[in-house]
C-alpha positions, -999 to +999 in steps of 0.1 A: -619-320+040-627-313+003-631-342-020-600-350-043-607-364-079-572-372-093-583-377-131-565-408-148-558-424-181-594-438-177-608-405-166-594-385-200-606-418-222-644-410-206-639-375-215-625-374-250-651-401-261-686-382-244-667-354-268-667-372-299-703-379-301-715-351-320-693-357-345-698-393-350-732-388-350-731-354-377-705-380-396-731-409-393-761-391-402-745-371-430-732-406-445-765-426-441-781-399-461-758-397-486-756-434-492-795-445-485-810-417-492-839-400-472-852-432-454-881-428-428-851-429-398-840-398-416-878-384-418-884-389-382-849-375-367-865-343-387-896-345-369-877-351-337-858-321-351-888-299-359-905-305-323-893-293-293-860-305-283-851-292-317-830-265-299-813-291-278-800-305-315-794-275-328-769-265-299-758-303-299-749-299-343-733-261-340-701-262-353-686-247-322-693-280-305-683-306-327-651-293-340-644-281-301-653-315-289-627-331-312-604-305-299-609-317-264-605-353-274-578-348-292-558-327-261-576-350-235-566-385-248-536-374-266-518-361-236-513-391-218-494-411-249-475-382-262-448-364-245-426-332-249-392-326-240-364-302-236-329-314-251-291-303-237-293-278-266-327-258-255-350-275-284-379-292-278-380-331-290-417-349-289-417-383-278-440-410-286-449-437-266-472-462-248-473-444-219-513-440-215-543-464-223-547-483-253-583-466-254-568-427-255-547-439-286-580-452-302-600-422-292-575-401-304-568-418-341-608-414-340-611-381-333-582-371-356-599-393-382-631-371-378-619-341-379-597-348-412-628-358-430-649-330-419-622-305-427-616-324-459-660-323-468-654-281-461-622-278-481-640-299-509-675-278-507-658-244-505-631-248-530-652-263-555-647-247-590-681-225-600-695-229-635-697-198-651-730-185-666 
């Protein structure tokens, strides 16, 4: 007899929040440096960066994976406290409510929160006016 897993509120919560760690740690990083500076934590994560596990980083930091992993979170523990439905007249109504964890509504209001601001820091660096010369 196979083994069932039946995932639960507690199951997606576990999920969504292993998949916002890249983010939060491309959002800390990027945010330490721009407020301290380069500080000698900042020096050695480059040499941890530079030495071998520096592939392991690089595939941890590529794009693909943080903004996918905020995806994930954002399906995964948004599920369970938001709802769609049909009405009499064939259109669709979303309901909103408390029908999941208190943790999937924080995950989620994280990882929508982390993927505003990093969409926001690429709007802002790509759409940035050019001096001419």
């Amino acid at each position: 007899m196979p083994l069932r897993i039946r995932p639960t509120y507690r199951t997606y919560a576990a999920i969504g929040l292993a998949a916002t760690v890249p983010a939060a740690l491309l959002f800390a990083y990027g945010l330490s440096f721009s407020l301290l500076g380069e500080t000698p934590i900042h020096r050695s994560i480059d040499l941890f960066w530079d030495g071998p596990f520096g592939i392991v980083l690089d595939a941890l930091w590529h794009p693909a994976v943080i903004l996918g992993g905020l995806l994930v979170a954002l399906v995964l523990s948004g599920g369970p406290f938001l709802r769609a439905g049909k009405t009499r007249r064939n259109g669709v109504t979303a309901k909103l409510g408390w029908y999941g964890w208190v943790l999937n509504v924080s995950i989620t209001v994280f990882a929508a929160t982390l993927m505003a601001a990093i969409l926001l820091y690429l709007f802002v660096e790509n759409a940035a006016p050019h001096a001419a010369g």
